[in-house]
Phi, psi and omega in degrees: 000169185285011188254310177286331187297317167330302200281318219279352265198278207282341174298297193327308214245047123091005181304120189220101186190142171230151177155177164206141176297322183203024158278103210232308187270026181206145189270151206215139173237160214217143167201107189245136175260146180273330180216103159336263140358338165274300163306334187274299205298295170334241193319022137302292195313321210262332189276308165341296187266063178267115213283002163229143187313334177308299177271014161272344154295002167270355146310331177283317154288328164282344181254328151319310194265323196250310190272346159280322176328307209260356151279341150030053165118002214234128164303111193273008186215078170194153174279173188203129161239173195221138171225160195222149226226093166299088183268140186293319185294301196190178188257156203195151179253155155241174152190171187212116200259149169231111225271105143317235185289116169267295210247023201279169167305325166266006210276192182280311202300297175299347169275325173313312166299323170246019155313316214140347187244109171309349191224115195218115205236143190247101163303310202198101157309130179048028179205325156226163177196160191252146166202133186217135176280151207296107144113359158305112184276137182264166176280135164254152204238109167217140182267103175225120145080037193072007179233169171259124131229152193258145167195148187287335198260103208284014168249335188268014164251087179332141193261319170220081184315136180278146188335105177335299208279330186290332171328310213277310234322337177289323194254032094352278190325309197285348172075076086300118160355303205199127215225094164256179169188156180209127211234064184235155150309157147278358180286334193269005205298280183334329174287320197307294169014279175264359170304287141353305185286343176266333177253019170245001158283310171315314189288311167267347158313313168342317231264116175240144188288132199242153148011078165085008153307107169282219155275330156325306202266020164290325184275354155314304196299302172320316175283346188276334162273352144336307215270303165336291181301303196301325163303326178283337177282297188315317171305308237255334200256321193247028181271127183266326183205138179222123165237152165225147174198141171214141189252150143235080162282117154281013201237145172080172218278339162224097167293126202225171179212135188214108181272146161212139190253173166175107201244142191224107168267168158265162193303127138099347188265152173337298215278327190272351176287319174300291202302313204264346168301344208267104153093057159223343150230157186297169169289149138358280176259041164310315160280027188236122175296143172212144255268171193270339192251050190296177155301280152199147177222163177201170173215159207199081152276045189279114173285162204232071194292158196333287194299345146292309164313292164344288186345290194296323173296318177284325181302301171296357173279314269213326183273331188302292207297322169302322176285348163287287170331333178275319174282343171302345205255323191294129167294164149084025183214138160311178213230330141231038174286325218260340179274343203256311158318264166337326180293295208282346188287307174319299176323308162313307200300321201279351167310303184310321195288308175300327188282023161266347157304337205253019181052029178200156163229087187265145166198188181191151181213132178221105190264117187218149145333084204249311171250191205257125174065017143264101167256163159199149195242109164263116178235167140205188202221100155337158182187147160311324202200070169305349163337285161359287181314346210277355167287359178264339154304291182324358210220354184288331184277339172277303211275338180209113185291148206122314185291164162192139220233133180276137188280331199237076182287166191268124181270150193218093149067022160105009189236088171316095179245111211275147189263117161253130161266131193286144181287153142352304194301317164283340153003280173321308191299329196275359189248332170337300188249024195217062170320143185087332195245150173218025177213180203203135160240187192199123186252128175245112189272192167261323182265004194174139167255140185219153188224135172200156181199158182122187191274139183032080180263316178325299171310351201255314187290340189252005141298334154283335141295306186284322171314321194287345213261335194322217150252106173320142180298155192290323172234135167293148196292153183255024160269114190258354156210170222199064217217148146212160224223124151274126196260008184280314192295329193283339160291337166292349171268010181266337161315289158346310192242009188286134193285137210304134179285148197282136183285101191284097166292163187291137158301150172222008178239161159294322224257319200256341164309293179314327197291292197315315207294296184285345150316284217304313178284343184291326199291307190299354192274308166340275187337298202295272189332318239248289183294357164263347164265328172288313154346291194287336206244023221254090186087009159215136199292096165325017209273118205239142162233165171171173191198135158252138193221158158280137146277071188040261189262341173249155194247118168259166175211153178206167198220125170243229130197138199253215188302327180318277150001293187288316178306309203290337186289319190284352193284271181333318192287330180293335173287295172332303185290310186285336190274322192293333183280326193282000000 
């Protein structure tokens, strides 16, 4: 039907946006193309640069089958919004279309008819009209001024609409691709709420224990959309304005793609409470330098207020048994490979679990070229009690065979820094991206775990030490993550660390059927994505960049990316476009 060609419409070209302009007591995302016809060129542009003829001829398929369909009837160069409507009853689309032909042979009305809605009823010729698919609740239509506007809901179609465009004219205004917004009052909080309280009993009715699924991990599953929702209610109730925007230039000389946030609470609420914990003490690894031309390097001072903390403890709880059932399940592992395994996963968990004390989740990682066809990758992780870990090294050589662990680690500035050797087996893989090389360390503190590899990896760690060891800067940075990234290179280091495949016996529990099951598709989805990225990103400098940072109450962010990129985005969609057309 035209409800779905639509989102599909709106996916292709990149809408990522929630809100409402002038909705208070029910929360609303609001998602406007300014131009139809801009957005149909923009994806032309991006499958174009698609590195083989095959996909690149799926534009022609995509726009023959699915986007002259689903344009239909409709002025391609006006804007179209789409809002998605947080109702105490249910979740619901508006929209507002802007109509060339209703009721021509080519029209809007026949496109509707040959959506699926079987039923298409004229209330007021040429002005209002009802249509619905058989057993369905239906949509009302009125046609003002060239425009549709639509809804499941018959009061939320206005009887004298205000000019479509004047409507949109604030997120008009901003000259963007693509456009969301989210908009509320304090007055309206309390409605939002319970609205909000009603339709998230609908959401978790959904969550049903499904077919040989055991009961931890239904109550895993469960629980993770509980934590999900209490964030979109805090987002979706207590937000006073959330903007998204993504730009794609295509013209001049670095053609790019640029996301952008911009997030607002309202005074006084939980979410803005959350917000001032952010960019109030230094990072850790305030001092530690990162390299200017990386592979890829970031840093994360993020704060973590009670309800995420709460969150992450009931999750690492909630998370033991299952993740034991999974190892219980696995073939081609010992009886104490699989107890040594549980042991150091626990050993993790209670790590995780004391660093929700510490309210923050600071770290850094910086992967670079220091020679030609040489890397090395330094990281760490704040922790309550990094100490901790070195019981889990000790347990590395019972979980895997091969490993060897240095008995006498090497001391640094308070940093115990332990020598791993790599198995055999794995050798070859580890060297794709760590030429030359076949160990790896890992440095342990009372504050921090660090990790490092690569050509003078040592050195790199304990030049990041002593930066860390520095005198903290006076004011904390208000950029609270931070990161850039080549992405053709991270994937060859994802090779590189892809965990060794496990020697596979036929299964025998349903539990070790599901495990197998879900390797073999996740490794072919690996596969598939990882040679289409080489394919696309292949002889250009890959670059994705981007930063969030606090502004007194608000938090902005942007995401950029450049052609290279832009290449590898239009490749997937064109992969995408070929698989769904077959």
């Amino acid at each position: 039907m035209i409800v779905r060609k639509l989102m599909l419409f709106v996916v292709c070209s990149l809408v990522v946006a929630v809100g409402s302009a002038n909705a208070q007591s029910e929360a609303r995302i609001r998602g406007l193309l300014p131009k139809i016809d801009h957005a149909e060129d923009d994806l032309k542009w991006l499958i174009d640069l698609s590195p083989t003829a095959d996909l690149k001829k799926q534009w022609k398929n995509l726009k023959e089958n699915v986007l002259d369909a689903l344009t239909q009837g409709m002025h391609l160069d006006k804007p179209v919004e789409i809002d998605l409507v947080f109702r105490k009853d249910e979740l619901s689309y508006e929209y507002r279309i802007p109509v060339k032909d209703l009721e021509g042979r080519d029209g809007l009305l026949a496109n509707l008819k040959a959506s699926g809605f079987t039923k298409v009823n004229e209330v007021t010729k040429g002005v209002y009209y009802e249509f619905s698919e058989k057993g369905k609740k239906p949509y009302y239509l009125r046609l003002d001024r060239d425009y549709a506007w639509i809804s499941q809901f018959k009061a939320a179609v206005p009887s004298n609409p205000p000019l479509a465009t004047q409507d949109m004219g604030e997120l008009l205004n901003l000259k963007k691709d693509v456009v969301g917004e989210l908009k509320n009052t304090a007055e309206g909080m309390d409605p939002r709420r319970e609205n909000f309280k009603e339709l998230r009993k609908q959401f978790e009715s959904v969550v049903k224990q499904r077919r040989n699924e055991n009961e931890n991990s239904f109550e895993l599953r469960k629980l993770s959309l509980i934590q999900q929702l209490n964030e979109a209610e805090r987002f979706l109730v207590e937000s006073e304005k959330l903007l998204v925007t993504w730009t794609t230039a295509t013209d001049g000389a670095n053609p790019h793609g640029r996301g952008e946030l911009s997030f607002t609470p309202l005074p006084g609420t939980d979410l803005q409470k959350s917000l001032e914990e952010f960019a109030v003490k230094p990072s850790y690894f305030a001092n530690v330098e990162l390299h200017p031309n990386p592979i890829f390097t970031g840093k994360m001072n993020f704060a973590v207020d009670s309800t995420r903390a709460k969150h992450s403890k009931e999750f690492y709880k909630a998370a033991r048994p299952v993740i034991e059932s999974e190892i219980d399940a696995r073939s081609g592992e010992t009886a104490e490979q699989k107890a040594a395994t549980k042991k150091a996963m626990n050993i993790f968990l209670d790590m995780l679990d004391a660093g929700t004390e510490l309210h923050v989740l600071d770290a850094f990682i910086d992967g670079h070229t220091p020679a030609p066809e040489k890397n090395v990758l330094i990281c760490g992780i704040r922790a309550a009690d990094g100490k901790v870990a070195d019981e889990i090294l000790k347990l590395l050589p019972e979980m895997k065979a091969g490993w060897q662990v240095d008995k006498t680690p090497e001391e640094h500035a308070g940093v115990s820094i332990h020598k791993l050797t790599v198995p055999p087996a794995r050798t070859e893989q580890f060297k794709k991206f760590f030429a030359g090389e076949s160990v790896m360390y890992v440095g342990t503190s009372k504050d921090a775990v660090w990790g490092a590899a690569g050509l003078d990896a040592v050195k790199h760690l304990k030049d990041a030490i002593d930066q860390a060891a520095k005198p903290a800067p006076e004011k904390a940075d208000p950029v609270v993550v931070n990161y850039q990234v080549h992405v053709a290179k991270v994937s060859k280091f994802l090779d590189a660390i892809k965990p060794e495949p496990a020697k596979e016996e036929p299964p025998k529990t349903k539990d070790q059927e599901r495990i197998q099951k879900d390797k073999e598709r996740a490794q072919k989805a690996i596969e598939k994505y990882h040679d289409l990225a080489q394919k696309a990103m292949a002889g250009c400098d890959s670059l994705m960049h981007g930063e969030l940072k606090r502004n007194g109450n608000t938090m902005d962010g942007f995401l950029e990316v450049n052609e290279c990129v832009l290449k590898y985005i239009g490749t997937m969609m064109a992969n995408g476009v070929k698989e769904t057309m077959q």
